[in-house]
N, C-alpha and C positions, 0 to 999 in steps of 0.2 A: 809425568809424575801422577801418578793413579789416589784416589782418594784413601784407598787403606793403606798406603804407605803416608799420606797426612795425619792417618789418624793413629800410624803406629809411630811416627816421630813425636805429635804431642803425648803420648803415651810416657815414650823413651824420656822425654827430656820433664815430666813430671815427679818430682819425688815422692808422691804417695801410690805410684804403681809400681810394678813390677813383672816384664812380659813371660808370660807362661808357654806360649806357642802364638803361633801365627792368627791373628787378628785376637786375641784374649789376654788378658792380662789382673795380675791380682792386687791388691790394695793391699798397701804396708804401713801403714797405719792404724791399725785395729789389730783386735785378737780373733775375730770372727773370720769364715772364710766370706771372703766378698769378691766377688770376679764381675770384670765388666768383658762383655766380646763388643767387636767393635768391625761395623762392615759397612759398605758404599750400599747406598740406596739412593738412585737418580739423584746424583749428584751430594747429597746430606750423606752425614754419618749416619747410622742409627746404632746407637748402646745400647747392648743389654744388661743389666745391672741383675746381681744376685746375689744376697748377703744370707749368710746363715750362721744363729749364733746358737745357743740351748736356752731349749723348751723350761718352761722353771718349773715342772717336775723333773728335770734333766739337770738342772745348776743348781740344783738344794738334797740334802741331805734327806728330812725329811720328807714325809707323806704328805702331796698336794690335793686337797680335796679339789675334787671338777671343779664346782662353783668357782673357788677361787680361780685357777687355770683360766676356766672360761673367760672369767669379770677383768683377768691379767691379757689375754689376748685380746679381748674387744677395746680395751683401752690403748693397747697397743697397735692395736690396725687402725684405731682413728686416728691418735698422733701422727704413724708413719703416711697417714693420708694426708697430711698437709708437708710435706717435702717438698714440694715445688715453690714453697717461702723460703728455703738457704739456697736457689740457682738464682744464676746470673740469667739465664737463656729464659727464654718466652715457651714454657713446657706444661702441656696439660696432662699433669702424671694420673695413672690410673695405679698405684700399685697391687700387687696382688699380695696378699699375707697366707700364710698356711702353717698348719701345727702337722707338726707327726710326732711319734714319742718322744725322739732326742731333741729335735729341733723346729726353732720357729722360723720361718724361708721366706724374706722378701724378695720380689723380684717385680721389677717393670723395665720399660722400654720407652726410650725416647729418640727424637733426631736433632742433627743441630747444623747448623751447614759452618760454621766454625767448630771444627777440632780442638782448638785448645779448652775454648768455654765449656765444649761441649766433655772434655776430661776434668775440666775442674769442676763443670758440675755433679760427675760422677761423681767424684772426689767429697763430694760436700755431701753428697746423698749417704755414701757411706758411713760420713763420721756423723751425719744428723740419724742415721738408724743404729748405729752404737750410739749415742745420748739419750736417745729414745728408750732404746733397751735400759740403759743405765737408771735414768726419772722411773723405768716401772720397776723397779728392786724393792720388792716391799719386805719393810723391817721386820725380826722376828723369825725370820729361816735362817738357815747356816747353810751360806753358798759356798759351795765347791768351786773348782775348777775356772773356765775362763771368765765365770762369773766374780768369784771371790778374786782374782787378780786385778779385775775394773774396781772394784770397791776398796783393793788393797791402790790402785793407785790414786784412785778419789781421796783417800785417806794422805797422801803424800806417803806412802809405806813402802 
């Protein structure tokens, strides 16, 4: 039994993924795209996690001034900088945040030498970076798209 066949059975048997191809898989749970790849490394798993949802000059209507944009991403790379408080596993996350027009793109990397924890803490990092996203929605724009649907279900709507 080889370790990426452990790490595609706790995948498999997890209800917040879903396998896209061989050692990768997508979170169903969110509206954003979020993919973890998942491959042996001496012995450990190592996940790669990558969520990408929109830019919030991308999820609003109106015109975002920089400033704002900016003061909305800096706040938002320091929240998703403490994600290593919703795992289970002993992980010293470094993640990387990035703007490009449409979207804002987490991505990091960890190991776990448990598969399962090691899925469920993917699993937790996803939905604490959709929360993340959700707490910066600041009042006053009129969101569009996969933004105005987390808000319409905030709302119970």
């Amino acid at each position: 039994m080889t370790e990426a066949s452990r790490a595609t059975r706790a995948f498999r048997d997890h209800a917040d993924f879903d396998r896209v191809d061989d050692g990768r898989f997508e979170a169903t749970t969110t509206p954003f795209d979020a993919v973890v790849e998942a491959r042996e490394v001496d012995g450990r798993i190592e996940y790669d996690l990558t969520v990408r949802a929109p830019s919030l000059s991308a999820a609003v209507e109106e015109d975002v001034a920089a400033v704002v944009e900016e003061g909305w991403l800096e706040t938002f790379e320091l929240r998703v900088a403490d994600a290593d408080g919703v795992v289970r596993g002993e992980h010293d996350f470094d993640p990387t945040v990035r703007l490009t027009e449409e979207a804002v793109i987490v991505e990091l990397t960890f190991t776990d030498i448990d598969e399962r924890r090691g899925v469920d803490d993917a699993a937790a990092v996803v939905n604490y970076v959709e929360g993340t996203y959700v707490q910066g929605i600041i009042p006053g724009y009129e969101y569009t798209g996969t933004a105005a649907q987390l808000i319409d279900r905030a709302r119970g709507q």
